[in-house]
C-alpha positions as CSV (number, residue, x, y, z in Angstrom):
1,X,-15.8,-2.3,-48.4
2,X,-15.1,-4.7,-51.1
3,X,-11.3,-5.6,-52.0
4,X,-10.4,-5.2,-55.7
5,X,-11.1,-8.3,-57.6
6,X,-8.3,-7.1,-60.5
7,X,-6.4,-9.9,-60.3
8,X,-8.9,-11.7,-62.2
9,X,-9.4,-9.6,-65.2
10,X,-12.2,-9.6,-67.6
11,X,-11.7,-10.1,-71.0
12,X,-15.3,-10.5,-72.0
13,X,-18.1,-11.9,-68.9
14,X,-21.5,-12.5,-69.7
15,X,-24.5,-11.1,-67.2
16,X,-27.2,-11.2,-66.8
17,X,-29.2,-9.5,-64.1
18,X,-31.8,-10.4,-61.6
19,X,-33.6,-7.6,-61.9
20,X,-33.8,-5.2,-65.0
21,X,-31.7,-1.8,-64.7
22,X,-33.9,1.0,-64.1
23,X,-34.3,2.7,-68.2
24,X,-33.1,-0.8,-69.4
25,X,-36.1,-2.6,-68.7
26,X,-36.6,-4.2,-72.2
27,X,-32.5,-5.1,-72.1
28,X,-31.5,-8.2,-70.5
29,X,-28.4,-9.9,-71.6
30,X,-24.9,-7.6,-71.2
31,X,-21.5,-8.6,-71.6
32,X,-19.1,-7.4,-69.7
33,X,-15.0,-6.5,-70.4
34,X,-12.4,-5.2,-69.1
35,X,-11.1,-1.7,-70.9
36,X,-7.4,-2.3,-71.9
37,X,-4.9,-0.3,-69.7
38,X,-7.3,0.8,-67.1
39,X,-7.5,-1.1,-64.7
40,X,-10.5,-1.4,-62.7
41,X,-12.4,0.0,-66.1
42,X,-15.3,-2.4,-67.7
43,X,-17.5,-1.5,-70.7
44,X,-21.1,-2.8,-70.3
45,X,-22.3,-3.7,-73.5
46,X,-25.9,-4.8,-74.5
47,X,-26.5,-7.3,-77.6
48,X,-27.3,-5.9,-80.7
49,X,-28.6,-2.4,-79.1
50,X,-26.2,0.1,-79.4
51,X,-26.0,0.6,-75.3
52,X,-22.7,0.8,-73.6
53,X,-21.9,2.2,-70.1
54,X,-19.1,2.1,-68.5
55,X,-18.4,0.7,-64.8
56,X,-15.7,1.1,-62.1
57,X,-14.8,-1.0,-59.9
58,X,-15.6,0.7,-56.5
59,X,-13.0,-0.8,-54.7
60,X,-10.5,0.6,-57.4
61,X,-11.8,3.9,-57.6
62,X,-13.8,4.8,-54.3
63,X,-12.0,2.3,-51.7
64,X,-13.8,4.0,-48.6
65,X,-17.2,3.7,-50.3
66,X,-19.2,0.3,-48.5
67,X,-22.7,0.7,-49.5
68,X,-25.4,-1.7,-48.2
69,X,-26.3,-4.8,-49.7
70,X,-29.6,-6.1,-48.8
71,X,-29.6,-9.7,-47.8
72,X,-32.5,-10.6,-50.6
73,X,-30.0,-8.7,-53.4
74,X,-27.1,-11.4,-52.2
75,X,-29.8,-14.0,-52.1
76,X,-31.2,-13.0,-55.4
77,X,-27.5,-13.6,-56.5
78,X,-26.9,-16.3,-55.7
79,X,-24.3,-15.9,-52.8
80,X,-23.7,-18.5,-50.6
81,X,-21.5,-19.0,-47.6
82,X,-18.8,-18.3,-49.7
83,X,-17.9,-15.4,-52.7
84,X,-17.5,-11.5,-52.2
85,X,-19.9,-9.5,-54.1
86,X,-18.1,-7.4,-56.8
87,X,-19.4,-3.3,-56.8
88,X,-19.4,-1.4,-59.3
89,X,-20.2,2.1,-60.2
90,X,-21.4,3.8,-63.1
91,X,-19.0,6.1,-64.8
92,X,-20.5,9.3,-66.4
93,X,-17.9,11.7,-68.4
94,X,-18.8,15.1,-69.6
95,X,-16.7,18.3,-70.8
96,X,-14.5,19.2,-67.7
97,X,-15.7,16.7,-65.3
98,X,-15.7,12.6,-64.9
99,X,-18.5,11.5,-61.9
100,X,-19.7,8.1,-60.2
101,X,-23.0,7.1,-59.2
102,X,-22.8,6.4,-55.9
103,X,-26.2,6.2,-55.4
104,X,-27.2,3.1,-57.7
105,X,-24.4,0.7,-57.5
106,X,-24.1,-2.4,-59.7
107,X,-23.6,-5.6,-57.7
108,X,-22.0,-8.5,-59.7
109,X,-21.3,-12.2,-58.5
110,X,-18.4,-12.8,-60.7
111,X,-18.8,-16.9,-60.7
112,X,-22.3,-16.8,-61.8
113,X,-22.3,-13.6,-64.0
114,X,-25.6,-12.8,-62.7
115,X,-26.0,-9.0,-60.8
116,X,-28.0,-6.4,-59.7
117,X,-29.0,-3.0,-59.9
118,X,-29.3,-1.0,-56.1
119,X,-31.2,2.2,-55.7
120,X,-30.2,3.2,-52.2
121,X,-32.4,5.2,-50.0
122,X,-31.5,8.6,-48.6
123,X,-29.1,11.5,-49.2
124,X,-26.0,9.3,-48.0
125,X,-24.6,8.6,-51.4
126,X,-24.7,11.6,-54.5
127,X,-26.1,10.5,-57.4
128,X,-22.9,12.2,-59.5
129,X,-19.6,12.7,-57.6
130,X,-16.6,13.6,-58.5
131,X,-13.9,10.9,-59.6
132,X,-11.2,12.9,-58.3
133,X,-12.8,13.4,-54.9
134,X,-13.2,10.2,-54.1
């Protein structure tokens, strides 16, 4: 479980990530920022392409929620000794219903700006659960 890192916000963060997000493979340089008045809230914004998603941070929204992070993810981040990984999760709205993807979090190392992309294996995380539930 990650603490929430909102003492810091994010006005505008560049990323970049170590890997390409899966669908995004031809997108590589994102800015991230904080949405005004939620806290917790980022818009992830690509360039010039019209591509936005938004993230939460997990430790905000989903507290209980610890997902593993592979050693070669914090290594591909650039973690030392020292610095806690940021996660986040992608936020999906539709008529009715707001979920999370619990099962491909978004791992950010807030002094580098660099992050990652997990696909977790196994049935231990939805794909699309409920905000509220969490």
């Amino acid at each position: 479980m990650s603490a929430p890192v909102m003492d810091t916000p994010v006005t505008s963060l560049p990323v970049t990530f170590a890997a390409p997000m899966p669908g995004f493979e031809d997108l590589h340089n994102f800015s991230l920022r904080s949405v005004e008045g939620a806290a917790g809230l980022y818009a992830l914004e690509a360039g010039p392409t019209p591509v936005r998603l938004f993230l939460a941070d997990a430790a905000v929204f989903a507290p209980s929620y610890a997902p593993p992070i592979p050693a070669a993810a914090l290594e591909a981040l650039a973690f030392g000794e020292r610095g806690e990984p940021q996660v986040l999760i992608v936020v999906n709205h539709s008529p009715g219903s707001t979920t999370v993807n619990l099962m491909a979090p978004i791992v950010l190392n807030r002094a580098t700006g660099r992050c990652i992309q997990l696909v977790l294996d196994g049935r231990d995380y939805p794909l699309r659960a409920e905000l509220g539930s969490l």
